[in-house]
N, C-alpha and C positions, 0 to 999 in steps of 0.2 A: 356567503363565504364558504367557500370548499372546505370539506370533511378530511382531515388525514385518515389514510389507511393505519387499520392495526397494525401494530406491529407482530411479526407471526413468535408463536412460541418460540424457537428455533430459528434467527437470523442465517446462521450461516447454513443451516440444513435447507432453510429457502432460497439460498443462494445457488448453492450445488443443488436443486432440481431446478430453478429456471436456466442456471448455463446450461445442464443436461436435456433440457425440454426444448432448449432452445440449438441445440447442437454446437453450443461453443466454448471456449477453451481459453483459460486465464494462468497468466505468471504472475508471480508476489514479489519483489524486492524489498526489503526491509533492513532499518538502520535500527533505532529504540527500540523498537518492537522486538528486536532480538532473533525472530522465528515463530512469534508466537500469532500472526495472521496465518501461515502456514497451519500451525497445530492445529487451528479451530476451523480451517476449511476441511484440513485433512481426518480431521476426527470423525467426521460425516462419512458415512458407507460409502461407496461408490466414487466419492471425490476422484479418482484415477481417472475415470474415465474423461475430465473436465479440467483436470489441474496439471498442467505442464511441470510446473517446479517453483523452486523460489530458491532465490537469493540471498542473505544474509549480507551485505554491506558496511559492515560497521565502522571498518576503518575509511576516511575520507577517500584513501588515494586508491582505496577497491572500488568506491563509485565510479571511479574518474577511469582506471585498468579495466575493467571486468564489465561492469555498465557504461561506459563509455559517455559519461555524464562532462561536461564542459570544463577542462582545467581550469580557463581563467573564471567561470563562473566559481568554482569552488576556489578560487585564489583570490578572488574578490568580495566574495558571499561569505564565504563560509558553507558548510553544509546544513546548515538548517534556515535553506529558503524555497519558497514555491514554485522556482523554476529550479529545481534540485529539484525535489519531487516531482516535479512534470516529467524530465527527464528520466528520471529512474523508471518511471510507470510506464514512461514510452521505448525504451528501452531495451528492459528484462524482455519484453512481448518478442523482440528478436533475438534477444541472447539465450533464451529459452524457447526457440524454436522449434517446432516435432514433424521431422521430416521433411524441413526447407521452408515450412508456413507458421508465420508466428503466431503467436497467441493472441485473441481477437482480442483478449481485458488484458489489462496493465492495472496492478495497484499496488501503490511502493508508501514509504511512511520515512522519514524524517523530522526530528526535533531532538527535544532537548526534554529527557527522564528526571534530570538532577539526579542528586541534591545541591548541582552547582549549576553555574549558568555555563555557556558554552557557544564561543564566537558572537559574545556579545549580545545573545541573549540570553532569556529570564527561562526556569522551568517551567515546564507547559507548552511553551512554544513549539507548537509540532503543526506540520505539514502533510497533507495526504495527497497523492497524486493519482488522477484514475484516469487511464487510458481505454477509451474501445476505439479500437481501430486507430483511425487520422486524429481522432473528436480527444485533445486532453487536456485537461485542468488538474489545477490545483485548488486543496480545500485546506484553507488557515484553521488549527484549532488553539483556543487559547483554555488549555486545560489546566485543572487544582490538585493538588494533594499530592502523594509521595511518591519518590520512583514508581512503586508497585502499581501505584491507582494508577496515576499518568499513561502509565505503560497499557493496561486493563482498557484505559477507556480509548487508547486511541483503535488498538482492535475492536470492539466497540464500534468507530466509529466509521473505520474502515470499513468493518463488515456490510453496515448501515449504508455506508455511499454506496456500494456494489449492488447493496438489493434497490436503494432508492433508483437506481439506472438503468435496471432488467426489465 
C-alpha cells in the first residue's frame, strides 16, 4: 500500500513555489470562502508573481454576470453544486486573464457556511472546483461545525486540492 506524502508545514507556501518553480499562473473565484483562498495564497511572498487575481462571487447573479457560470444551471441548481464549481474554476482562469492568456489553475469554492441551509441544502455542503487548463473537476465536501470552522476548512481544503495536483 502506498505511503502519503507529508503534508509540508506551510500548504499554501508550497503551493506558491511549485506554480512559481513550475512557471504557472492561478485565478481564485470564491463564494463561502469570502476572500479568504486569496488571503492565504496572497500572504505568501512572492504570490504576484503566480497569482492573477480572484473573484469574490457571493451574490448568485454575479456568478452567472461576471463568471459567466450557466443561468439555467443556477435556475435549476441553485448555486451550491459541482458543476457551479466546475464552472467558476473554469472560468475566473479567462475572466482573469494577464495579457490575453488565462490562468493555467482555476480554483473556485461554493456551499453553504450556515447557520441556515440554502437552496435546499444542509451546512457544510460545499463544492470545490479545480481547473488546470482543459483538465476540471469538481470536489464535494461534506464539512462540520460553525460558519467560521466551515469556512477555515474549506480553504483548507482548497489549498490541499491545488498542492495535491502540482
Amino acid at each position: 500500500m502506498g505511503e502519503r506524502m507529508p503534508q509540508p508545514a506551510d500548504p499554501a507556501e508550497a503551493v506558491i513555489a511549485e506554480l512559481t518553480r513550475r512557471g504557472l499562473r492561478i485565478a481564485v473565484a470564491e463564494s463561502l470562502t469570502g476572500g479568504l483562498v486569496m488571503a492565504e495564497l496572497t500572504r505568501i511572498p512572492g504570490a504576484s508573481v503566480v497569482v492573477n487575481g480572484g473573484v469574490v462571487a457571493y451574490d448568485t447573479d454575479v456568478k452567472r454576470s461576471l463568471l459567466g457560470v450557466s443561468a439555467g444551471l443556477l435556475e435549476r441548481e441553485g448555486a451550491v453544486h459541482p458543476e457551479v464549481a466546475r464552472q467558476m474554476a473554469d472560468r475566473v482562469r479567462h475572466v482573469l486573464a494577464v495579457d490575453g492568456r488565462p490562468a493555467d489553475l482555476g480554483i473556485a469554492t461554493t456551499g453553504v457556511a450556515g447557520p441556515t441551509d440554502q437552496d435546499g441544502k444542509p451546512a457544510g455542503t460545499v463544492y470545490l472546483g479545480v481547473a488546470i487548463g482543459d483538465d476540471v473537476e469538481a470536489i464535494a465536501l461534506d464539512l462540520h461545525g460553525d460558519r467560521a470552522e466551515i469556512r477555515a476548512a474549506t480553504v483548507r481544503a482548497a489549498i490541499g486540492a491545488l498542492l495535491e495536483r502540482l
